[in-house]
C-alpha positions in Angstrom: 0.0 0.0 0.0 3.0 2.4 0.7 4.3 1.6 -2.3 1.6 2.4 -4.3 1.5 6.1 -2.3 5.3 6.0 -3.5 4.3 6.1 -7.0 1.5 8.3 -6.9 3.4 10.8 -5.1 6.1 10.6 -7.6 3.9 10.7 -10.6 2.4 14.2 -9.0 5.7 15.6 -8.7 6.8 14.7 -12.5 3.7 16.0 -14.2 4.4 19.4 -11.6 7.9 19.3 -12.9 7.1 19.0 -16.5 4.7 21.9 -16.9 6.9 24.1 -15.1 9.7 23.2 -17.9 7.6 24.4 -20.8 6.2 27.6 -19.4 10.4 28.2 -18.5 11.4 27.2 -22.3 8.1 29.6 -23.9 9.9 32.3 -26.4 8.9 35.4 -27.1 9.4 36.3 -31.3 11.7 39.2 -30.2 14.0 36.3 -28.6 14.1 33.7 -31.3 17.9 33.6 -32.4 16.4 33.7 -36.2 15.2 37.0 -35.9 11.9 39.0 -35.2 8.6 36.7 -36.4 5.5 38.2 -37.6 2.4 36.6 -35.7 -1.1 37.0 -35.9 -3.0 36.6 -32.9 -6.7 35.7 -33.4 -9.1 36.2 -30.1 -9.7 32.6 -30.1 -7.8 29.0 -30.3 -9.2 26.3 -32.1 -8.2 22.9 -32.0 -7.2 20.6 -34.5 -10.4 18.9 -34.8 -12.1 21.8 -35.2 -9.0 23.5 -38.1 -9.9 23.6 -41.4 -7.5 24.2 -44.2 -9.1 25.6 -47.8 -7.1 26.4 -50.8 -8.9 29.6 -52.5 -7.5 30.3 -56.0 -8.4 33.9 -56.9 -8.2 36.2 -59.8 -7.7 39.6 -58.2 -5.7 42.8 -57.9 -3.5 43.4 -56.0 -5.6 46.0 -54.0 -8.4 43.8 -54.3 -6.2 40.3 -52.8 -4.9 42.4 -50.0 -8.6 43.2 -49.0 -10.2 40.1 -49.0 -7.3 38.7 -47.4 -8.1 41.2 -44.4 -11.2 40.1 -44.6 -10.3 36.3 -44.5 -8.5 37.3 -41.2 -11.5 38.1 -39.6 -13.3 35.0 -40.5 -10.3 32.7 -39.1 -9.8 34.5 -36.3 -13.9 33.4 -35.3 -14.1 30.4 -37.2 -10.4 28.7 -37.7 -10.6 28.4 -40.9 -7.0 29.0 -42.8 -6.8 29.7 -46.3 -4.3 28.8 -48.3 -4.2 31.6 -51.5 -3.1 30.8 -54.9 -2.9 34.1 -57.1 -3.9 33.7 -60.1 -3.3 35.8 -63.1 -4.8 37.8 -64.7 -4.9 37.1 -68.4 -4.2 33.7 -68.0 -5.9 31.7 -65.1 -7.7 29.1 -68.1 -4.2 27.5 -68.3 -2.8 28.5 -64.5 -6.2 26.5 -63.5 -5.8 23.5 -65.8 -2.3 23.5 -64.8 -3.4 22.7 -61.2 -5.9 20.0 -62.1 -3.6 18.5 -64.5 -1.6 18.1 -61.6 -4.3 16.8 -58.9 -3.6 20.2 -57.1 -7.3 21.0 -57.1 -7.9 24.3 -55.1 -11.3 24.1 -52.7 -12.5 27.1 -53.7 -11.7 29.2 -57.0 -13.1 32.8 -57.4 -12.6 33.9 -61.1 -14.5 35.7 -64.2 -17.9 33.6 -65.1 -16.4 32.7 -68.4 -13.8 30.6 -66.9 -16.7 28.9 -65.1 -18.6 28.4 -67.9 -15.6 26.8 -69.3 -14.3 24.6 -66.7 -17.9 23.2 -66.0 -17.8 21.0 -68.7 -14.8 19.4 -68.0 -15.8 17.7 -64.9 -13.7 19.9 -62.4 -16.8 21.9 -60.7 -19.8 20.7 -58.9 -23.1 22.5 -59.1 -23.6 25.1 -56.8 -26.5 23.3 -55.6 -24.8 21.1 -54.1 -23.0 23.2 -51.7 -24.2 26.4 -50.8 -27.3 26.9 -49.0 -27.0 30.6 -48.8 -30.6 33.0 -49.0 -28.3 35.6 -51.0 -28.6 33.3 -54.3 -32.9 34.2 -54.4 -31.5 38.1 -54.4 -28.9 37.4 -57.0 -29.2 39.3 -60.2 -30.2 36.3 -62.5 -28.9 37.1 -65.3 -25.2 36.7 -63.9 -26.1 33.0 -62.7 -27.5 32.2 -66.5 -24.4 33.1 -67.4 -23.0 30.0 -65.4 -25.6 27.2 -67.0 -24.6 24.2 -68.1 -26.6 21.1 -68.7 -29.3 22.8 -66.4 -27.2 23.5 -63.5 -25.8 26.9 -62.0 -22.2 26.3 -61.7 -20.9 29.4 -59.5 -22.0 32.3 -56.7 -21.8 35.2 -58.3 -19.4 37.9 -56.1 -18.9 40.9 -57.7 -19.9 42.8 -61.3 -17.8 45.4 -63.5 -19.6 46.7 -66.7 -18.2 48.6 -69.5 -19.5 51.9 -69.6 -19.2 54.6 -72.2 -18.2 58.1 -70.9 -18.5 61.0 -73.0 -17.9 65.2 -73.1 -21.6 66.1 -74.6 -19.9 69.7 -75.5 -17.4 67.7 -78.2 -20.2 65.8 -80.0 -22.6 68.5 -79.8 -19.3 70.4 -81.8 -19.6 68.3 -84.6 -23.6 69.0 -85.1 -24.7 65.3 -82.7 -26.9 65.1 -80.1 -25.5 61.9 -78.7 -22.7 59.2 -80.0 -24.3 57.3 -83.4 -26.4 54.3 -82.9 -26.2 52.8 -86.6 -23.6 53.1 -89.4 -24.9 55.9 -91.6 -24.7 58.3 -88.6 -21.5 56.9 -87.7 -20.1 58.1 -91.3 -22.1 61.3 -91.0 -19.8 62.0 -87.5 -16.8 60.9 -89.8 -17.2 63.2 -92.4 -17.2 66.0 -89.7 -14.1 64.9 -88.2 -12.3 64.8 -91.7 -13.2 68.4 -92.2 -11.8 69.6 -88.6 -8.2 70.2 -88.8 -7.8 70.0 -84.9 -7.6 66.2 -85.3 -8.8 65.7 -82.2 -9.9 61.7 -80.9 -12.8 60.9 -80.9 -13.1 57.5 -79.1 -10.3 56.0 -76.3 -9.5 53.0 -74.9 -6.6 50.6 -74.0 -6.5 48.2 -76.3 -5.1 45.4 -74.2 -8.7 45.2 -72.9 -10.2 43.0 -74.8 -13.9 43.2 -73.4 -12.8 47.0 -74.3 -12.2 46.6 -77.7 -14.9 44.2 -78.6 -17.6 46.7 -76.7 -16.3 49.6 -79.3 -16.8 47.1 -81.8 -20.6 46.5 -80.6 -21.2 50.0 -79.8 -20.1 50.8 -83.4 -22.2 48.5 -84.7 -25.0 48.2 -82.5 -25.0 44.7 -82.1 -22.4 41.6 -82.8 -24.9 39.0 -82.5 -23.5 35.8 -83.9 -25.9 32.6 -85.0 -23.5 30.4 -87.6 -19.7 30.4 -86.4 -19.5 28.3 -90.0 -20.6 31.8 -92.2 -17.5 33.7 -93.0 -17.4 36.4 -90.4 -16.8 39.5 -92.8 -20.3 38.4 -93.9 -21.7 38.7 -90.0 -21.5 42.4 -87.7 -18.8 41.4 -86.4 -16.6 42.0 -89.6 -19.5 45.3 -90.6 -17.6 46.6 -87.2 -14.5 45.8 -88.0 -14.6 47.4 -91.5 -16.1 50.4 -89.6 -13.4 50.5 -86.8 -10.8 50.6 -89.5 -12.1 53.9 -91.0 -12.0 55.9 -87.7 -9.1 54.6 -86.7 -7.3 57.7 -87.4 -9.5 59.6 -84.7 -9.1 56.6 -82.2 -6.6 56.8 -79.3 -5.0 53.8 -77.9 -4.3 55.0 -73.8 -1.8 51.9 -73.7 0.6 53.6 -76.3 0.2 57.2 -74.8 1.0 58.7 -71.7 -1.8 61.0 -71.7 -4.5 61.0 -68.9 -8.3 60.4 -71.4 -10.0 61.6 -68.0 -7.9 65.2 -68.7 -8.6 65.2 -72.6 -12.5 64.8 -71.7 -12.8 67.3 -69.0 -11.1 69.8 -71.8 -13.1 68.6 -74.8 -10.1 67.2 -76.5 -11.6 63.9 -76.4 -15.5 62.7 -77.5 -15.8 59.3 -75.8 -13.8 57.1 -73.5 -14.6 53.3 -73.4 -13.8 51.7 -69.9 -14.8 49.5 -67.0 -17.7 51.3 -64.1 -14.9 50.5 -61.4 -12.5 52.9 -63.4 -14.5 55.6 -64.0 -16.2 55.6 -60.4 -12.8 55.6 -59.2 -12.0 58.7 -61.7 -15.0 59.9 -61.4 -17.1 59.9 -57.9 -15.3 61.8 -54.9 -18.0 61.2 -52.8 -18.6 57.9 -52.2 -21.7 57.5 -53.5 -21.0 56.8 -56.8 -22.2 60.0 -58.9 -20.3 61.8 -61.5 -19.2 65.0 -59.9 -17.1 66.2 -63.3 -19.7 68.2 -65.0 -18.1 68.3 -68.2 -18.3 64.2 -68.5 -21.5 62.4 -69.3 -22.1 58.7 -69.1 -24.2 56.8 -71.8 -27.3 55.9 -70.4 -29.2 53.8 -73.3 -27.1 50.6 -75.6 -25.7 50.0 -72.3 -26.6 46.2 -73.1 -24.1 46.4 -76.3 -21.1 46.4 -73.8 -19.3 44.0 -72.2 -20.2 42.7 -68.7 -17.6 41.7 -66.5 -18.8 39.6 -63.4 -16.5 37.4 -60.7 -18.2 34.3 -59.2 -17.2 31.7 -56.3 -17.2 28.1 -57.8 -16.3 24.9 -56.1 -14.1 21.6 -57.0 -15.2 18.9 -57.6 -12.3 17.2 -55.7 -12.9 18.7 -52.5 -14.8 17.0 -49.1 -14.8 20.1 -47.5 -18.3 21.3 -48.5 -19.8 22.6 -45.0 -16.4 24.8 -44.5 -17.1 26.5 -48.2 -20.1 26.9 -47.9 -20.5 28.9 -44.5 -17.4 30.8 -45.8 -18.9 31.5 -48.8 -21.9 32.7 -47.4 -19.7 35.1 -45.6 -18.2 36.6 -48.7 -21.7 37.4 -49.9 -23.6 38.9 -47.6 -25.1 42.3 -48.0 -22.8 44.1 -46.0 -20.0 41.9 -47.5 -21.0 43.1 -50.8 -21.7 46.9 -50.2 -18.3 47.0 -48.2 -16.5 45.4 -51.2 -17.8 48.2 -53.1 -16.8 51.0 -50.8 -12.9 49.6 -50.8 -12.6 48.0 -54.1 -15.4 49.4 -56.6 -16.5 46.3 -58.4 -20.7 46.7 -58.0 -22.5 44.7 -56.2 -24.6 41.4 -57.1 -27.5 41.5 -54.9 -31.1 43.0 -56.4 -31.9 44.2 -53.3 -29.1 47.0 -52.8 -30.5 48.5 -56.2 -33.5 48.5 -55.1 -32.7 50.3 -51.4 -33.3 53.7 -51.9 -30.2 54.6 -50.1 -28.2 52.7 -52.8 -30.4 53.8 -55.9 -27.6 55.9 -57.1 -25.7 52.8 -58.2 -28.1 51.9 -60.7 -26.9 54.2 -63.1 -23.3 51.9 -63.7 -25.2 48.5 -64.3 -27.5 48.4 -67.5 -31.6 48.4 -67.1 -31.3 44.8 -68.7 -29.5 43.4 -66.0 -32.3 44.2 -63.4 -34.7 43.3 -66.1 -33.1 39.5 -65.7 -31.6 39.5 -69.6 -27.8 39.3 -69.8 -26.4 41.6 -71.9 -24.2 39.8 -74.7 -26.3 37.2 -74.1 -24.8 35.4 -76.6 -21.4 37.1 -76.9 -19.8 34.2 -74.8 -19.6 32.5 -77.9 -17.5 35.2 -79.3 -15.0 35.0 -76.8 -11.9 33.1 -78.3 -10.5 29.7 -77.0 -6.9 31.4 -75.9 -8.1 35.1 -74.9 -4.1 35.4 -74.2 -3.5 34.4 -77.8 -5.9 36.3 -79.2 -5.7 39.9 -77.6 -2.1 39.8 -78.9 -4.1 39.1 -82.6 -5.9 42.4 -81.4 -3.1 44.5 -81.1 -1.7 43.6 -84.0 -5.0 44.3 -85.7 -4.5 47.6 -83.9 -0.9 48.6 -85.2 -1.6 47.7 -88.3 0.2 44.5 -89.0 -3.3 42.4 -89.7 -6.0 44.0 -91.6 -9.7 43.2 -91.0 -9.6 39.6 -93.2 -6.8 38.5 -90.8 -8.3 39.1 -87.6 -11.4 37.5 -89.0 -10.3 34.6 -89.9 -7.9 34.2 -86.6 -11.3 34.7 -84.7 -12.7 32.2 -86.3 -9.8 29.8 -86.0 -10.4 30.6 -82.2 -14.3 29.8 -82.0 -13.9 26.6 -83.6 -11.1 25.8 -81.3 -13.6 26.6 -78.7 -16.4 25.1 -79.9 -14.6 21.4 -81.5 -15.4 22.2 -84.8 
């Protein structure tokens, strides 16, 4: 019985004596011989049943990855859940994605263009969105951005965020040259040109970087008033698309290409040197609203109100691997991301619109319905069927562009490359 006393005692003293050795051996960052160590300390420990590691691959900003990563803080800090970012970039995540599948590298979660969704859908890496998220933000969703995700009657992707084209214009520099408003159809469009020809100022009448290429295909639409396409097989000289491009080629001495020239097209259209600039909303509310409620407060700029659904639409969506077992985790994470206040904060430090019907609707956010187009809220999708138009290699094809642009293709050549492209795209 003693002996068993013995033991007990001892075993007291050697449990005593052990947590008094870690607490002694504890080092501060400032003491580690390696250096100073940058920690974050969240309010709250989790354990490791209750850790969750996701790998999010994104295609952000800069400005934009270093916000929702802040954001992301947050969230672990309450809910342990790490995230492991992959950057994606920007002109090529089609083949930095396939890259990672071809591999077995599947990220979780990837948040990229809806295009990109629409294209890896098919090729068995996603899962429905159905299947996942159980969010009440999808019933406010604008629809038209989830019908832009369809495949074989699923929704692939949560939509997050929304960045249309606009067209901002200086209504003093087209009222110069005898126009109410920029033309809507091509004999007005040559009417306009004739009146540049006989101005000796040269001045441009239409900007816009031309290694956008939602950019430069929304000039070609606005030009033409529509690039509907029905028959990739017809020749597409025969189709808008090449009506446009014969059209862009004439005014393309009164064009100015911002990427080749250092000069500022928000300057040239608050002096009238410049009729029309072609750019994304975020842009011009950055350049353009000083008071954070997303009005133009330049009085000599205008924005295009009508054949807003001839532009391009850019919208960013949440989409899910296939791959991944992790589909509680996303999910409540995801539903974080998209909350109304999620959204309208987004908006406040980034500028990409919202996705939610019911912030256009508030009457304290009415003012941003000015920078989506009427269709959208009507449920249609602009370029409904301008996905089809969108090449195979975008990469590839916006180098075509600026060829096209300096003049070492002319209009048969970037045709027929297109074409190449949609067939690629298509398996013809």
């Amino acid at each position: 019985m003693k002996r068993k006393k013995h033991w007990f005692l001892f075993a007291i003293l050697l449990l005593s004596f052990i947590s008094l050795s870690s607490h002694d051996n504890t080092l501060n960052p400032s003491e580690y011989a390696g250096g100073e160590i940058e920690l974050s300390e969240p309010p709250m420990r989790h354990s490791e049943e209750t850790y969750t590691s996701l790998r999010v691959a994104v295609q952000l900003s800069d400005e934009e990855f270093t916000t929702i990563k802040k954001w992301n803080d947050q969230y672990t800090a309450s809910n342990g859940v790490h995230i492991e970012w992959i950057r994606l970039p920007s002109e090529d995540a089609a083949n930095t994605l396939q890259h990672l599948y071809d591999l077995h590298e599947d990220p979780d979660v990837i948040l990229v263009r809806n295009d990109l969704i629409q294209k890896l859908a098919p090729k068995g890496y996603l899962m429905p969105a159905d299947n996942y998220y159980s969010g009440s933000s999808i019933a406010d969703t604008l629809n038209a951005l989830l019908k832009q995700m369809e495949w074989n009657g699923y929704s692939w992707g949560i939509p997050f965020d929304l960045n249309p084209y606009v067209v901002v214009y200086n209504e003093q520099f087209i009222a110069s040259y005898g126009k109410n408003e920029l033309p809507t159809n091509e004999e007005d469009w040559l009417s306009l040109l004739a009146e540049l020809e006989k101005d000796k100022k040269q001045h441009a009448l239409v900007a816009f970087d031309e290694t956008d290429l939602p950019a430069f295909i929304s000039l070609l639409s606005r030009l033409n008033g529509s690039l509907s396409m029905k028959d990739t097989d017809v020749n597409l000289e025969e189709l808008p698309i090449g009506q446009a491009l014969e059209l862009f080629n004439k005014f393309r001495p009164y064009l100015l290409l911002i990427g080749r020239h250092s000069t500022d097209p928000w300057d040239m259209l608050h002096h009238g040197t410049l009729g029309a600039y072609i750019t994304s909303a975020k842009e011009a509310i950055y350049r353009l609203d000083h008071s954070n409620k997303a009005d133009i407060t330049d009085d000599q700029i205008s924005l295009e109100q009508q054949f807003r659904s001839n532009l391009w639409v850019n919208s960013r969506s949440f989409a899910v691997s296939s791959s991944t077992s992790n589909m509680e985790q996303i999910n409540d994470w995801i539903m974080y991301m998209t909350t109304a206040l999620s959204e309208q904060t987004w908006f406040e430090q980034t500028g990409n619109l919202p996705i939610l019907r019911s912030i256009y609707d508030d009457t304290d956010h009415s003012h941003m319905r000015k920078w989506i187009p009427a269709s959208l809220l009507q449920e249609e999708l602009p370029f409904a069927s301008y996905d089809r138009l969108l090449p195979e290699d975008k990469l590839q094809f916006t180098q075509t562009v600026q060829q096209f642009l300096q003049g070492k293709q002319d209009v048969k050549q970037i045709a027929d490359e297109w074409k190449l492209q949609l067939e690629l795209k298509t398996g013809n």
